[in-house]
N, C-alpha and C positions, 0 to 999 in steps of 0.2 A: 514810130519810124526809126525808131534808134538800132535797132536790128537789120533795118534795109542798110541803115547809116553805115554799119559796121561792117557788115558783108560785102555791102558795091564799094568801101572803101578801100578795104584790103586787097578787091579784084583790082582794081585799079591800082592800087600798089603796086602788088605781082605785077599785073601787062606793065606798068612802066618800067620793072626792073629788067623783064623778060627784055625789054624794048630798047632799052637804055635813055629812057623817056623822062630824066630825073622832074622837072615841072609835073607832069601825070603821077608819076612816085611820090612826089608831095602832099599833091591833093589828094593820092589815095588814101596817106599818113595822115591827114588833117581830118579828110572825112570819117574815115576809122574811127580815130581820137573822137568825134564828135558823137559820134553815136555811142562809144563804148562810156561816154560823160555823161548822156541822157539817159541811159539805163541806170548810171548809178545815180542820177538823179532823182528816175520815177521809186529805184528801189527805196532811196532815203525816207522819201515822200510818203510809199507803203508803210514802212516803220513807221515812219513820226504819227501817219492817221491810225496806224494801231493802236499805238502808245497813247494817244489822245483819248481814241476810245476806251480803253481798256480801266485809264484813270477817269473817268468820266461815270461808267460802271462800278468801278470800285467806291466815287464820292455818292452815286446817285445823282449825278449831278445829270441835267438833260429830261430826267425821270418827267412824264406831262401829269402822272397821276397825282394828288399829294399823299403824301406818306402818312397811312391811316393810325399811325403809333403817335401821332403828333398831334394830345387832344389839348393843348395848352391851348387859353385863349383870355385875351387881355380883358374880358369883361367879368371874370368871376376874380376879379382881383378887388379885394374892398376898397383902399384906397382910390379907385376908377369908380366905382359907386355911389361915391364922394362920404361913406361912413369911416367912422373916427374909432383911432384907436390909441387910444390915450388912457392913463393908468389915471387912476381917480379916489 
């Protein structure tokens, strides 16, 4: 609605200056202002969920599958075994 916000504000503007209508001129100023804030609101918003995603992609991070490179596993470890490795 930030677009409606901006557009019927600045008409409202205009008719109040056209009119000599300074209160309608205000509101037209306020509501303008208001919409042309929630656009660079939602714009911010786009950024920032880019930017999320894009480092998210970059760590893997989110990824649901697990990463088939990653064949560590805590049970080929001797000491988990419970075998000893002591010089003798």
């Amino acid at each position: 609605m930030s677009n409606r916000d901006r557009f019927e504000g600045k008409a409202r503007e205009v008719a109040g200056k056209a009119t000599g209508d300074e209160e309608l001129e205000e509101e037209g100023r306020t509501q303008h202002a208001k919409g042309e804030a929630g656009e660079k609101i939602a714009d911010a918003k786009a950024k920032v969920s880019g930017t999320v995603e894009a480092a998210k992609d970059a760590l893997g991070v989110g990824s649901k599958e697990p990463d088939a490179s990653d064949t560590s596993d805590a049970s080929d470890d001797p000491e988990d075994a419970g075998e000893s490795h002591t010089a003798g």
